[in-house]
Structure formats: structure tokens, C-alpha cells
C-alpha positions as CSV (number, residue, x, y, z in Angstrom):
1,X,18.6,50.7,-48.2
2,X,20.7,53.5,-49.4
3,X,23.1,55.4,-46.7
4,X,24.8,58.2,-46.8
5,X,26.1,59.6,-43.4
6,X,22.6,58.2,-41.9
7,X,23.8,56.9,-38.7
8,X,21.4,59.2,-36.8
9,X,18.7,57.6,-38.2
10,X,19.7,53.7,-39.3
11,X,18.8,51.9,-36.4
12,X,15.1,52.9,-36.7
13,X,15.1,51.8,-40.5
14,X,16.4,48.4,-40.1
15,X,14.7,47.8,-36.7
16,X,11.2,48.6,-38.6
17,X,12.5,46.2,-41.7
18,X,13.4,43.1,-39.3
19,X,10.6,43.3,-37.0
20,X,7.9,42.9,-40.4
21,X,5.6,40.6,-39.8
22,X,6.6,39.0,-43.3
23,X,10.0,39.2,-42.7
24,X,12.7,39.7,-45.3
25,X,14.9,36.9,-46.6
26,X,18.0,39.9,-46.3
27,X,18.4,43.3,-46.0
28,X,21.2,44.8,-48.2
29,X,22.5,48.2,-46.8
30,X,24.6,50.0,-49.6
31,X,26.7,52.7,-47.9
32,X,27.3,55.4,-50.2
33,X,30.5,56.4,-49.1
34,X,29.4,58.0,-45.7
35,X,32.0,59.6,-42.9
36,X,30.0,58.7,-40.0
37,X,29.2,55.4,-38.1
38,X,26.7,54.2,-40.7
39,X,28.7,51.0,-41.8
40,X,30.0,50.2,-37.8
41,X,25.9,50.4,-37.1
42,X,25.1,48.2,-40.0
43,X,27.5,45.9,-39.5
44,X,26.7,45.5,-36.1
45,X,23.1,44.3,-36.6
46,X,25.2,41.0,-38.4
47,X,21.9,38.9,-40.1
48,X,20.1,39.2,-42.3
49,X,21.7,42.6,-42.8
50,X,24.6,42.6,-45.0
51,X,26.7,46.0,-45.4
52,X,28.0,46.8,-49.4
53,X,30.1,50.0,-49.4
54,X,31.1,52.2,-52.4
55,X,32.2,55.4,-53.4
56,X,30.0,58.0,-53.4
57,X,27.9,58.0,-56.1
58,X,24.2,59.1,-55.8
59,X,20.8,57.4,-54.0
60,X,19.9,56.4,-57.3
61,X,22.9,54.7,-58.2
62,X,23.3,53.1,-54.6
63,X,19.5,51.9,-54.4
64,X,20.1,50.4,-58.4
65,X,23.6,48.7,-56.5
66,X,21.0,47.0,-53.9
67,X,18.7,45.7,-56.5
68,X,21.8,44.0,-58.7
69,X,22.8,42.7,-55.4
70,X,19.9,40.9,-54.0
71,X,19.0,37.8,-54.1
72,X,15.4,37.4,-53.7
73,X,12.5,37.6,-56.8
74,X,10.7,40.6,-55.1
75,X,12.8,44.1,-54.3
76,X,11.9,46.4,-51.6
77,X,13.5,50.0,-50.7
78,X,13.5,52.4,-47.8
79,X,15.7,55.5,-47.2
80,X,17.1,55.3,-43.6
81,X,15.0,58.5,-42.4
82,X,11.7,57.0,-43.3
83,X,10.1,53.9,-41.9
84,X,7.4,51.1,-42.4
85,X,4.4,50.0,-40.5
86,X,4.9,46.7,-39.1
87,X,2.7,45.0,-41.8
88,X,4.0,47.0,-45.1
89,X,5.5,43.6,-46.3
90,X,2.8,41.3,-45.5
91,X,-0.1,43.2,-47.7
92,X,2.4,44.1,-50.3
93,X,3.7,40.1,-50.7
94,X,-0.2,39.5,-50.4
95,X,-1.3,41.5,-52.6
96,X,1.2,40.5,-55.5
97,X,0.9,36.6,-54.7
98,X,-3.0,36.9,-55.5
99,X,-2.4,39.5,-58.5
100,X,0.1,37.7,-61.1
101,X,-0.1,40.6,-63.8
102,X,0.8,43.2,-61.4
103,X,4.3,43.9,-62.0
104,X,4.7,45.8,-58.4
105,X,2.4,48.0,-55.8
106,X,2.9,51.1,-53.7
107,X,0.6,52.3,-50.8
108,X,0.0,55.4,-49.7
109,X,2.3,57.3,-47.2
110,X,1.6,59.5,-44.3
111,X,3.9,62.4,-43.8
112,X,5.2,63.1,-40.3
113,X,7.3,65.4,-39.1
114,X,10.3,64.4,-36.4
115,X,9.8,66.2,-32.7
116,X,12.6,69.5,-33.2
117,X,10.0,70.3,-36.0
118,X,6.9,71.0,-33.8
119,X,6.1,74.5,-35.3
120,X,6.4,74.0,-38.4
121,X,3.7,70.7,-37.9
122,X,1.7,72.7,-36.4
123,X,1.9,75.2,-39.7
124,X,1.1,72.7,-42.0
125,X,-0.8,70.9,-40.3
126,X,-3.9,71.2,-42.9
127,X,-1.9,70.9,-45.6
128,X,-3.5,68.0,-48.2
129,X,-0.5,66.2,-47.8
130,X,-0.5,66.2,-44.5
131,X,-4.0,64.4,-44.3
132,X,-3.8,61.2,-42.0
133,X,-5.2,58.9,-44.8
134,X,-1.7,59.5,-46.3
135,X,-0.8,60.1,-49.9
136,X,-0.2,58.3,-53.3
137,X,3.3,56.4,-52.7
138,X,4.8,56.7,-56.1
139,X,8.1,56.8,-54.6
140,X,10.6,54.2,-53.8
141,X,10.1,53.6,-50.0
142,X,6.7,52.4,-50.6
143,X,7.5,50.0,-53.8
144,X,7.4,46.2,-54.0
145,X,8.4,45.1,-57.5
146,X,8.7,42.0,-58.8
147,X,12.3,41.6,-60.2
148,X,11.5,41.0,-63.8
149,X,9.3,43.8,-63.7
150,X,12.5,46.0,-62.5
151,X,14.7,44.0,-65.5
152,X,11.9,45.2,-67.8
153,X,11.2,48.6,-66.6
154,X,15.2,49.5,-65.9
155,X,17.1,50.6,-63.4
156,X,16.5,54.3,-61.5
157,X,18.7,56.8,-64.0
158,X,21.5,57.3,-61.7
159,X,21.7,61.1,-63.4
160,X,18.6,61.8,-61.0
161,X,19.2,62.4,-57.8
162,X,15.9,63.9,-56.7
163,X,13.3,63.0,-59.3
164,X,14.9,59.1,-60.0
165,X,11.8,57.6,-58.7
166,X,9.2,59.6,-60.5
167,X,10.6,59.3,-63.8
168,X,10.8,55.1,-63.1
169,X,7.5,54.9,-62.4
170,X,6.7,57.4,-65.8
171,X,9.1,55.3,-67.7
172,X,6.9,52.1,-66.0
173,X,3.5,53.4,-67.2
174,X,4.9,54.3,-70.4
175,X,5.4,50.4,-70.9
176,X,2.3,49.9,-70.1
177,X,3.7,48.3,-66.6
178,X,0.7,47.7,-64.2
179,X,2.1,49.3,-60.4
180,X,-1.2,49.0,-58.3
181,X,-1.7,51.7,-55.5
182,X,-3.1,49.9,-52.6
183,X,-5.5,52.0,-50.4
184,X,-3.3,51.5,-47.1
185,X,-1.0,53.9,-45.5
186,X,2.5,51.6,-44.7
187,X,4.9,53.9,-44.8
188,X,5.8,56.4,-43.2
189,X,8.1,59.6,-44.6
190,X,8.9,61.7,-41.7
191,X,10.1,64.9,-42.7
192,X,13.1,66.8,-40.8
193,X,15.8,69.2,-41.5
194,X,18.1,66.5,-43.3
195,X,15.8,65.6,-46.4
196,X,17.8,66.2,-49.2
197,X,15.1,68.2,-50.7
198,X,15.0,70.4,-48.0
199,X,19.0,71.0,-47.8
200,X,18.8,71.4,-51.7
201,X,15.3,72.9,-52.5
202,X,16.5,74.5,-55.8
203,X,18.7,71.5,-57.2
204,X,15.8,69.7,-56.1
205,X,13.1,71.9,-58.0
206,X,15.3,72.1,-61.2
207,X,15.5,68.7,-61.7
208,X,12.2,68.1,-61.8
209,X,11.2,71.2,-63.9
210,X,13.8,69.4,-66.4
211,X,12.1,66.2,-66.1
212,X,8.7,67.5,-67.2
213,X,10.5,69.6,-69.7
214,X,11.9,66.4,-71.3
215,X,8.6,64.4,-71.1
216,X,6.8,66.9,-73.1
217,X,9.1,67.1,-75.5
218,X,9.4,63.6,-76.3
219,X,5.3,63.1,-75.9
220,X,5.3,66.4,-78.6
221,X,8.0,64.3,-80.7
222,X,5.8,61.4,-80.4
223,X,2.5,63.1,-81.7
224,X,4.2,64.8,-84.5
């Protein structure tokens, strides 16, 4: 779990992680150089949570400091704002045990908004992404990878701060890396004033444009 200043909303995250029915072996919390009580909260969970603290340096770089720290063959993320269902480990682990040549699996991910936010539900409410069936989780709270398959794919490109996931799992598909999408909603991304997206709309929006700027040049590269 990367955490930056997220003290408002750690508890939540690692009460939903311990209380899986398939619980994990640890949960590595990789403060990213925060100024609140983020490592004091942490730390005062004791196991299987385990506090790492740096400088800060990015979520991309902090959840790629997780991964190099765990110990266990399958690697699972969350962002402290976000949360799973109570079974998101158990089909995930399920899934992969009975699936040997899938090299990971996301599910799909309902969006929710927190309770200062009412009107602005209530707005988007309709909104397709909105839909209670949840969306495609090609994002990092919703991953289980097997750890070879993050060894062969790579690490997130710490450069990224908003777009890290999307170009793994481009750069995954690109190596012809099979990431299933189950059909269950186990996460949950609940949407608030804090997302960084929202605090940073246009960083947010030129680093993507940039992204798809770079992958059709190298697929245009590629074909010439």
C-alpha cells in the first residue's frame, strides 16, 4: 500500500486487507514521506503489517518499493482511499491457482463516492461508470500478479504518476502477458475531494495525452 499523508483514510484500507477471507501472508505499507500520522497508524496495527518509510518519491515508485519488498509469490496493491470486498483475495488466489498461464487478474470496480459528496453522486449518478456492475479494473487496486509475471512485465515507470498503471498493463499486453478480467466487482474506488486526479486534473490529463502520444509513435515506428 502506498501512503502519502493518508491517515484520514488508512485504517479503512488495512482493516478491509486483514479481515479477507483469504488473508494475506503480510501487508507492506510504504510511506511516501507523509507529515501526518500515517506511519504512527500503521505502525500501530503491529502484524502482519509492516511500515517501510522513504522520501518522497511518487505512488509509482513507492508501490514498485512494496513489490521489491515482499516476500510472497503473488503481489497485491490498494491505495489507502480505496477498499476491497471482503472476498477480493479469495476469487483472485482461486482464479490463478486453477489458471497456471495467467500471469495475473483484475475484476471490475465500482465507483462510489464518499458522504460530503452527495450532490455531485446524485449528478452523475447515470454516468456509465457509475453503473453498479462496476467497471473494467485495469488499474492497480484491482491486480493480483504473479511475481514472475511482474519480473517479466517490469516495474510501474516511476516517471508516471497518474497514468503508471495503464501503461504496465499496455506494456503487459504488448508481451503478450495474459491479465484476465474476472466478471466480479471486488473493489471498490470511492471517489472524494483528495484523488489526486481531482487535485491535479491537468497534470493528470497531460500525462496521459503524452502516453498515447508515445504509443502511437512507437506502434507507427513499428509498422514502418
Amino acid at each position: 500500500m502506498p501512503a502519502f499523508d493518508a491517515g484520514e483514510h488508512l485504517s479503512g484500507a488495512l482493516g478491509c486487507i486483514v479481515g479477507q477471507t483469504h488473508p494475506p501472508t503480510e501487508v507492506l505499507v510504504v510511506d511516501d514521506g507523509s507529515t501526518d500520522d500515517t506511519v504512527a497508524i500503521a505502525r500501530a496495527w503491529g502484524e502482519p503489517v509492516r511500515v517501510i518509510e522513504q522520501p518522497t518519491a511518487g505512488p509509482a515508485a513507492t508501490r514498485n518499493r512494496g513489490a521489491a519488498e515482499a516476500a510472497g509469490e503473488l503481489l497485491a496493491f490498494l491505495d489507502p482511499d480505496d477498499r476491497w470486498l471482503p472476498h477480493k483475495l479469495e476469487v483472485q488466489v482461486a482464479h490463478l491457482a486453477g489458471d497456471p498461464a495467467a500471469g495475473g487478474c483484475v475484476s471490475r470496480v465500482r465507483q462510489v463516492w464518499t458522504d460530503a459528496f452527495d450532490r455531485e453522486a446524485a449528478h452523475y449518478a447515470d454516468h456509465a461508470r457509475m453503473a453498479i456492475e462496476g467497471v473494467p479494473g485495469y488499474a492497480t487496486t484491482s491486480l493480483l500478479v504473479r511475481r514472475e509475471t511482474w519480473a517479466e512485465v517490469g516495474p510501474l515507470d516511476p516517471e508516471r504518476w497518474y497514468s503508471d498503471a495503464t501503461e504496465w498493463f499496455a506494456r503487459a499486453r504488448d508481451g503478450g502477458v495474459r491479465i484476465d478480467l474476472l466478471d466480479d466487482v471486488l473493489v471498490l474506488h470511492r471517489l472524494h475531494g483528495q484523488n489526486l486526479t481531482r487535485r491535479r486534473p491537468a497534470d493528470s490529463a497531460a500525462e496521459f495525452l503524452d502516453l498515447v502520444h508515445g504509443r502511437l509513435q512507437a506502434k507507427r515506428a513499428g509498422d514502418g
